[in-house]
C-alpha positions in Angstrom: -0.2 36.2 -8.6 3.6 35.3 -8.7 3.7 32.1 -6.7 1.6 29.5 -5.5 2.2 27.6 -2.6 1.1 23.7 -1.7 0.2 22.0 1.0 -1.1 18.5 1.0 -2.4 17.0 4.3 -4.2 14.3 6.5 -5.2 14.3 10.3 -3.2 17.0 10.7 -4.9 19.1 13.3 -2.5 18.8 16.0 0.5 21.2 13.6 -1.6 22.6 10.2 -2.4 25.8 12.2 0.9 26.7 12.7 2.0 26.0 9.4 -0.4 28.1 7.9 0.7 30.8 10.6 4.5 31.3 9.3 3.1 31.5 6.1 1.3 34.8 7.2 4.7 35.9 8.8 6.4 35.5 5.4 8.5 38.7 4.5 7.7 38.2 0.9 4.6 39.9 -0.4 1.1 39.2 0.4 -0.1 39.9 -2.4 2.4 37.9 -4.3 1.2 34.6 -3.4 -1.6 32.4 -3.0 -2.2 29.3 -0.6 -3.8 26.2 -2.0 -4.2 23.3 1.0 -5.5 19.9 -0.2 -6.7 17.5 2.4 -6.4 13.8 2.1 -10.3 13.0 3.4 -8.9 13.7 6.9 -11.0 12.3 9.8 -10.0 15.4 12.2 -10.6 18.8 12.1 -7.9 19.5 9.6 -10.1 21.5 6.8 -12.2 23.3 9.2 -8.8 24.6 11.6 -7.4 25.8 7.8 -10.4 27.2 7.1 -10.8 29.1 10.3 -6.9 30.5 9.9 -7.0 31.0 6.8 -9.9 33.2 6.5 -8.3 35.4 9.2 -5.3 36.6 6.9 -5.1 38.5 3.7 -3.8 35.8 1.9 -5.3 34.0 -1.2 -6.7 30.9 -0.6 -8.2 27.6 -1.1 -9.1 24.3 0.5 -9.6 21.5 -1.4 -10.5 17.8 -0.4 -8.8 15.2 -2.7 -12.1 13.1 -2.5 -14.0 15.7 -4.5 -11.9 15.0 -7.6 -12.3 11.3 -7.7 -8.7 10.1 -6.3 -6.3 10.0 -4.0 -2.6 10.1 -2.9 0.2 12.5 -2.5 1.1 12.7 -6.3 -3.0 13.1 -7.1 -2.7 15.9 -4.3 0.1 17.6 -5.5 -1.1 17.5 -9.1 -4.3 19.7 -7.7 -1.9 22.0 -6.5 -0.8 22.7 -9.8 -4.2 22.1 -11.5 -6.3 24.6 -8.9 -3.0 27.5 -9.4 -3.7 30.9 -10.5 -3.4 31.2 -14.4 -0.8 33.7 -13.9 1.3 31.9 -11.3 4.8 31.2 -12.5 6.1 28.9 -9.8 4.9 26.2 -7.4 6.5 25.7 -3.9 5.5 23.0 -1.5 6.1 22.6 2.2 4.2 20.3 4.7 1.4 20.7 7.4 3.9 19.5 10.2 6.4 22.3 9.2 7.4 26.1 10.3 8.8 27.9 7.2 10.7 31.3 8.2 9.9 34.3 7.8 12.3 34.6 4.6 11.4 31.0 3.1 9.5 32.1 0.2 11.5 35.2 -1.0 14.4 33.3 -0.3 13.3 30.7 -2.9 12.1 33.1 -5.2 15.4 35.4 -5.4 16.9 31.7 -5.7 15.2 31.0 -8.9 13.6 33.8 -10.6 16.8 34.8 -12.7 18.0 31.3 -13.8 18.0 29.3 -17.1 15.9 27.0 -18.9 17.7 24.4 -17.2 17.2 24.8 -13.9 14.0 22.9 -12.4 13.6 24.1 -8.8 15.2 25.1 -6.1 15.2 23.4 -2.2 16.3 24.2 1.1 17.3 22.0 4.4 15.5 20.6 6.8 16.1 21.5 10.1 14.5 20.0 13.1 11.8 22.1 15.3 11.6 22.9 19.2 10.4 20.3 20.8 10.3 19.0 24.8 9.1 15.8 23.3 12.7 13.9 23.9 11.9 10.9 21.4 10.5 13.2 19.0 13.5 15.0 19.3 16.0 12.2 19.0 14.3 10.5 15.9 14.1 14.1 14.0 18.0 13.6 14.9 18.5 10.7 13.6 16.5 11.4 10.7 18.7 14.5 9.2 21.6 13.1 10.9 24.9 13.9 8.4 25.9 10.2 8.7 23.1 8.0 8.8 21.9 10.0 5.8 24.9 9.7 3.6 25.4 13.3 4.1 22.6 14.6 2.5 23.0 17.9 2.2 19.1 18.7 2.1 19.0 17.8 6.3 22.0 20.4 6.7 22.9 23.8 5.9 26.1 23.1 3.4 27.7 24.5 1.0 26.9 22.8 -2.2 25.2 24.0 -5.6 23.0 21.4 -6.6 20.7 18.9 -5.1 19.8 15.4 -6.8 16.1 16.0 -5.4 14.2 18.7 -3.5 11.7 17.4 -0.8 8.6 18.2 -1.6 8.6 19.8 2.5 10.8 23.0 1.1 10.7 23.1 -2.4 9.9 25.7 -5.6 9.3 24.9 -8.6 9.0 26.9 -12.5 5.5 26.0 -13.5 6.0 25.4 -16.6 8.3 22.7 -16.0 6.2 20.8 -13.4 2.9 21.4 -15.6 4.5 19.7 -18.1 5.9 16.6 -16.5 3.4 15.9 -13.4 3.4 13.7 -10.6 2.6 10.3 -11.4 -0.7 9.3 -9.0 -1.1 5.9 -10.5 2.2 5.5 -8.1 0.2 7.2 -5.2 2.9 8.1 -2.7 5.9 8.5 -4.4 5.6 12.1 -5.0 8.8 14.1 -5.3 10.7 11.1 -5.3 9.7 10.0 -8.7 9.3 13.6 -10.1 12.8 14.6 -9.5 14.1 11.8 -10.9 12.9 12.1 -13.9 13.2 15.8 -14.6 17.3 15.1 -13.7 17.0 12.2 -16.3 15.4 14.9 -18.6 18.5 17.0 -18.2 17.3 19.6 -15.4 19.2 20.2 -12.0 18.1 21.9 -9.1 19.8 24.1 -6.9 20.2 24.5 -3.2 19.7 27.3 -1.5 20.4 26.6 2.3 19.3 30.1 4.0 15.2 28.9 2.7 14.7 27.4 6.3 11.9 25.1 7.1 11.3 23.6 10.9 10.2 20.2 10.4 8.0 18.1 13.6 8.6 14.5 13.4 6.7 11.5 14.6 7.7 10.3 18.5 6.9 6.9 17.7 9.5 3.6 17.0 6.3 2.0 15.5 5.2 5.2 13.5 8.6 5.2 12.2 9.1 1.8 11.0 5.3 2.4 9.2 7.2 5.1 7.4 10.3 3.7 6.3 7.9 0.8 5.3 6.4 3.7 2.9 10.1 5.1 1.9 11.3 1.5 0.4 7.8 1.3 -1.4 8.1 4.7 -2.9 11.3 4.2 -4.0 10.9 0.8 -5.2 8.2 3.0 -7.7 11.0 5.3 -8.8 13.6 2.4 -9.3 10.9 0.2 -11.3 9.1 2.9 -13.5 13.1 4.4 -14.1 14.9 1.3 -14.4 17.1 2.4 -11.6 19.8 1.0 -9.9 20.5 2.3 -6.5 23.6 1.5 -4.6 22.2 2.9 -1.3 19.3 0.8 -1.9 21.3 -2.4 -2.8 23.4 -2.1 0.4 20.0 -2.3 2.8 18.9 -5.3 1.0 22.0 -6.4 0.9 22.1 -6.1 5.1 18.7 -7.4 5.5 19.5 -10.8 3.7 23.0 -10.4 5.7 20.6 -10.5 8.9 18.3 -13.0 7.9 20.9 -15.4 7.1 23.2 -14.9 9.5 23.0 -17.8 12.0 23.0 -20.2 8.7 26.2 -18.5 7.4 28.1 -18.4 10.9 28.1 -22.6 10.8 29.4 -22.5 7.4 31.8 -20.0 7.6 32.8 -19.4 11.5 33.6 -15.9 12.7 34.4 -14.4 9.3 30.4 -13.7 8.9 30.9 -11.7 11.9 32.8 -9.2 10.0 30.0 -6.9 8.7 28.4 -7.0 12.1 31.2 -5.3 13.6 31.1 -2.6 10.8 27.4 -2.0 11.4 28.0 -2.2 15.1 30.5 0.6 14.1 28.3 3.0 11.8 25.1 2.6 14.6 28.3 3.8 17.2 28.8 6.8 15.5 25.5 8.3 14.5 24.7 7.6 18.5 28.0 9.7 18.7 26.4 12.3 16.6 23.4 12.7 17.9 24.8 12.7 21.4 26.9 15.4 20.6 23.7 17.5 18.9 21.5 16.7 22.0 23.0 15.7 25.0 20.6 13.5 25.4 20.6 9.9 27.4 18.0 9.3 24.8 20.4 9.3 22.2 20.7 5.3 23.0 17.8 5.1 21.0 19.5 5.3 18.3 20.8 1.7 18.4 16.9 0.7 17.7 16.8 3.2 15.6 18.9 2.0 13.0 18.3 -1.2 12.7 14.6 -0.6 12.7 15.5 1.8 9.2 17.0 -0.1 7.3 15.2 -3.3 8.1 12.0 -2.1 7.3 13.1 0.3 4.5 14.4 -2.9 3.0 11.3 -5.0 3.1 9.2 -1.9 2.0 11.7 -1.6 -1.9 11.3 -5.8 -1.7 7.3 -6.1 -0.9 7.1 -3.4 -4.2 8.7 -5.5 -6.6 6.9 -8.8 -5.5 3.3 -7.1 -4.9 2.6 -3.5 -5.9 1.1 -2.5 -8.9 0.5 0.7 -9.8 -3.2 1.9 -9.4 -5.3 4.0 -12.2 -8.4 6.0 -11.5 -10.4 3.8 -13.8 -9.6 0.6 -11.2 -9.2 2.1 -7.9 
C-alpha cells in the first residue's frame, strides 16, 4: 500500500456516495491505495451509504466512527486517518465527503511529490466549484473561491505559482513521516489543517502546488449556514493565531471593519463625513467581487453577493474575537 487516503465526515448522506465514486474512477492504481472514512457520530445514513459503496469496489477500505475511540473533532478524525493507515503507506491525502476528485487527482498528487526533498511537506491542488442548478449554491461556491474576495488565493484557482502557505485538507497529500510526526492538534477540535500547516511552515517545510490535481467542491445554499461557518473559520484561526503567537494582517483588517461598523454612527457625529471614507472603499471591493462573479455566472443572483460580504467578514470577525474571550482548548481527560 503506497498511499492512504482520508475522509472525515458528518450527515453527509446527501454527497459521500459520490465522493467515494470518483475515487473508484481514479486513473492511479487500485491496488496502490487504500480508503479510510471516519464519521463524526453522524445521525444519517452516512456509514451505512459508505459501507454499501464501498464494499462494491476493489478498493481497500475502512469505516471508522470517531466515537469508538473516545473523542471527537476534525483534528481527532484526521489523526485516525493516520493512526488506522497501512504500515507501509508512505503518504496521506485528504479530500472531503462533499467533493468530486478527477479521475487523475491522486496520481497527479503522487508524481507531484514522490521525487522531492526532505523539505517539502505536501502538496495541494485548487478548488474548483461543482455543477450545480442550485443558483445560491452556485453563487456562494463563487463567492467563496472568488480571486478577489479571497486575496487571490491561489488554492480556489488554477495559477501558476510553486508554493502554497497551506494545503486544504479537501485536496491535499501528505509524506507520512512528516505528518506522523507533528499531528493534528484535537485539543483545538476544528482547526485541522489550519493549525497543522502552520506549524510545519514555522518548522521550515513548504508545500507545493500542483494545480492539474482537480477536486469539485459542493457548497452550502444557505446565507445562515454560511455565516455558521465563517463563525467556525474566525474560531479556528483564532486557535492557530493563539497556540502560534500569530499576527495576521488579513485577520486584523476584519476586526478592524467590524469595530469600524459597530462604531460608526458614534464616529460620524464626531468626525462628519470623513468616517464615511472606508465605507465607500468597502462599498467599492463588495462592487467588484459582484463584478466578478457576474462575469463567471451570468447570474441575477450574483446581487447576493452584497449580503454576502458583509455577512463574512462580520461573522468571521466575531468567530477570531469570541476565541480569545471564551475558548479554551478541550483535552480528552475533561471533555
Amino acid at each position: 500500500m503506497l498511499i492512504t487516503v482520508g475522509i472525515i465526515a458528518r450527515n453527509e448522506e446527501k454527497y459521500i456516495s459520490n465522493s467515494l465514486k470518483s475515487l473508484f474512477k481514479q486513473t492511479f492504481d487500485h491496488s496502490s491505495f487504500e480508503i479510510i472514512v471516519v464519521d463524526g457520530n453522524s445521525q444519517d445514513r452516512t456509514r451505512e451509504i459508505a459501507e454499501e459503496v464501498l464494499s462494491s469496489s476493489d478498493i481497500k477500505y475502512k469505516i471508522l466512527n470517531e466515537k469508538d475511540f473516545g473523542f471527537y473533532g476534525h483534528c481527532f478524525a484526521r489523526n485516525l486517518v493516520i493512526d488506522n493507515s497501512s504500515q507501509s503507506s508512505e503518504y496521506i491525502a485528504y479530500t472531503d465527503a462533499d467533493c468530486i476528485v478527477d479521475k487523475d487527482w491522486l496520481k497527479t498528487l503522487y508524481e507531484s511529490i514522490k521525487d522531492t526533498g526532505e523539505e517539502i511537506a505536501g502538496a495541494g491542488g485548487p478548488r474548483l466549484i461543482a455543477p450545480t442548478d442550485n443558483k445560491k449554491e452556485l453563487i456562494i461556491n463563487h463567492f467563496l473561491t472568488s480571486i478577489i474576495a479571497s486575496g487571490g488565493n491561489p488554492a480556489f484557482s488554477k495559477r501558476n505559482v510553486k508554493y502554497l502557505m497551506s494545503i486544504p485538507n479537501y485536496n491535499a497529500i501528505y509524506k507520512k513521516d512528516v505528518i506522523a510526526k507533528f499531528r493534528y492538534d484535537d485539543s483545538l477540535i476544528m482547526s485541522d489543517d489550519t493549525e497543522l500547516n502552520l506549524r510545519l511552515g514555522k518548522a521550515g517545510y513548504k508545500f507545493l502546488y500542483v494545480k492539474d490535481a482537480r477536486i469539485y467542491h459542493r457548497e452550502t445554499d444557505s446565507v445562515i449556514q454560511l455565516a455558521r461557518n465563517m463563525v467556525r473559520y474566525g474560531v479556528n484561526i483564532g486557535n492557530a493565531i493563539k497556540k502560534l503567537r500569530l499576527f495576521k494582517i488579513k485577520v486584523f483588517l476584519t476586526i478592524l471593519l467590524l469595530f469600524y461598523l459597530i462604531f460608526f454612527i458614534p464616529s460620524y457625529f464626531v468626525w462628519g463625513w470623513i468616517v464615511l471614507i472606508p465605507l465607500g472603499l468597502y462599498l467599492i471591493y463588495a462592487v467588484l467581487v459582484f463584478l466578478e462573479i457576474l462575469f463567471k455566472t451570468r447570474s441575477i443572483y450574483s446581487l447576493l453577493v452584497f449580503l454576502l460580504v458583509p455577512i463574512q467578514h462580520i461573522c468571521y470577525a466575531y468567530g477570531v474575537i469570541y476565541n480569545f474571550l471564551f475558548v479554551r482548548p478541550v483535552h480528552k481527560d475533561n471533555k
